[in-house]
Structure formats: structure tokens, C-alpha cells
N, C-alpha and C positions, 0 to 999 in steps of 0.2 A: 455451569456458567451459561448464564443466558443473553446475547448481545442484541441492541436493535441492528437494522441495516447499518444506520448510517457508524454505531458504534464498531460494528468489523470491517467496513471502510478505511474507517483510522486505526485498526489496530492492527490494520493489512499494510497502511500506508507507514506507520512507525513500523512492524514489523519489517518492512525494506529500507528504510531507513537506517536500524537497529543492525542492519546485519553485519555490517565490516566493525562493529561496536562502538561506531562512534556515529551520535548523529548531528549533521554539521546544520550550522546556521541558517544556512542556505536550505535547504533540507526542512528544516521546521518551519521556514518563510511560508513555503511552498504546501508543505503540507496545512497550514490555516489559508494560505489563499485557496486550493482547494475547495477547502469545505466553504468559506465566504463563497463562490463565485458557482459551485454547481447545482443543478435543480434538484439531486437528488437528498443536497443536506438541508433544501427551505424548510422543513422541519425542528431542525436540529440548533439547538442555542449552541451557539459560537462560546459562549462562556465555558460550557462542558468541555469546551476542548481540552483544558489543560490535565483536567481531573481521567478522562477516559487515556488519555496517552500514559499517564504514570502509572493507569490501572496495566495498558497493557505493558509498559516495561518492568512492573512486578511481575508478572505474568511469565514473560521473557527469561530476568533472574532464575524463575524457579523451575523454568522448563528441561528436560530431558533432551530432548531433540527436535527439531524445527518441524517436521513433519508432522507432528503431536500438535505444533500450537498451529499451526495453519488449518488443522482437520478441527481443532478445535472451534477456533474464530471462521470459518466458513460453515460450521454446521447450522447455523440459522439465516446466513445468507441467499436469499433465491436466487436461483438461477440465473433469473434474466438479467441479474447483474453482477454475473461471473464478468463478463469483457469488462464491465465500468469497474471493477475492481483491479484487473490486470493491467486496466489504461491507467488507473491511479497508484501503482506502483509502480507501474514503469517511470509514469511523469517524477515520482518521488526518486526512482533510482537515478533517472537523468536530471537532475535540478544541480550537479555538481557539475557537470558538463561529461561525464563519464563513467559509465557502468562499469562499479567493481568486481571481481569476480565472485562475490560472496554476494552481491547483488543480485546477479545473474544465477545464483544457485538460488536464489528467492524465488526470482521470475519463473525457471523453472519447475519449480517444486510448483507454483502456481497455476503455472499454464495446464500442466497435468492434470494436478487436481480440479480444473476447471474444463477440461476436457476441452482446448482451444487449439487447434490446427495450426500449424506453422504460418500458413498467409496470415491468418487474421492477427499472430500474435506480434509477425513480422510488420503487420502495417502498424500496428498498434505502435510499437516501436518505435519504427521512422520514425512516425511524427511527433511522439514527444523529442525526439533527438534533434530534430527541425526546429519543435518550442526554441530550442535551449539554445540552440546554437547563435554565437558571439560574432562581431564583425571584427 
């Protein structure tokens, strides 16, 4: 399998979604505003979205184990957008107002695999928690 950037984007950003196995509303909002709103999807037909998210929850279905499909969908991602990838799942994990902890096993498997420091993964963090947060 071979993904554009922006396709392992979204299949990073469903895959945190995916992970407590349910993906909420809220959550899918989030993930097309996403991709509408960042520079790195002006590329990317917004129409595709629906078609590449079911490719990856097939994907999902048939997986072994999560560390399998993470190595999978980041093997054509470049580097220098390991952080825009870890920011777009975290922003996806915090769109419910609350990282689950199967969420958080996402984040991590991510942050690893993306060889990200604690500060930088921490800031990353904050601030989507700051997006989300309600009065």
C-alpha cells in the first residue's frame, strides 16, 4: 500500500479516532474541518475524504495490531511532518473534550514512532486541549 501525505494524515487522524472503536460525531466534524482548513491538504479534494477514511477503517478491520498499521501508514509520510501529524491527532483525540485512554495509547505509539520529545509533544497537546475547551 502506497499513501499520498495527505491520505496518511487522515488515516492517522481516523486511526485516533478508531481507537476506543467508536468514532463520534464530533470527531468526524473535526476531522473534515481539518482537512478544509490546513495548508498542507490545498491539494487534496475534500470529496476524497469519505472514500480514503473507509479505505482506512477496512484496513483497521483486518489489522493485527496497531503498531503494524501505524508503521504501515507513516512509511511514506516525510518527516517534516511527523509534528503536523501528532498535532492532527491529538486535535482529533481532543474534539470530545477528553483523551481516552486508548487514545492516548495512539498518541503514544505515535509520538515514538515519530521520535517527538516530551516538550514538544506536551505543547502540542496543551494546545489543542485549550482548542476544545468549553465555557
Amino acid at each position: 500500500m502506497s499513501l499520498s501525505p495527505q491520505e496518511a494524515l487522515i488515516y492517522i487522524m481516523v486511526v485516533t479516532s478508531a481507537a476506543d472503536r467508536k468514532m463520534s460525531d464530533r470527531e468526524m466534524k473535526r476531522i473534515g474541518s481539518v482537512v478544509r482548513q490546513l495548508p498542507v491538504f490545498q491539494d487534496f479534494s475534500e470529496d476524497s475524504l469519505p472514500l480514503v477514511a473507509a479505505d482506512c477503517a477496512k484496513m483497521l478491520d483486518k489489522a493485527n495490531d496497531l503498531q503494524s498499521v501505524i508503521d504501515e501508514i507513516t512509511r511514506d509520510l516525510p518527516s517534516h511532518l511527523n509534528d503536523t501529524a501528532y498535532a492532527m491527532a491529538v486535535e482529533i483525540a481532543a474534539a470530545d473534550l477528553q483523551i481516552r485512554p486508548e487514545e492516548s495509547r495512539v498518541l503514544d505509539l505515535l509520538r515514538m514512532k515519530f521520535g517527538l520529545d516530551r516538550l514538544t509533544s506536551s505543547a502540542i497537546e496543551r494546545a489543542a486541549q485549550a482548542r476544545h475547551r468549553v465555557v
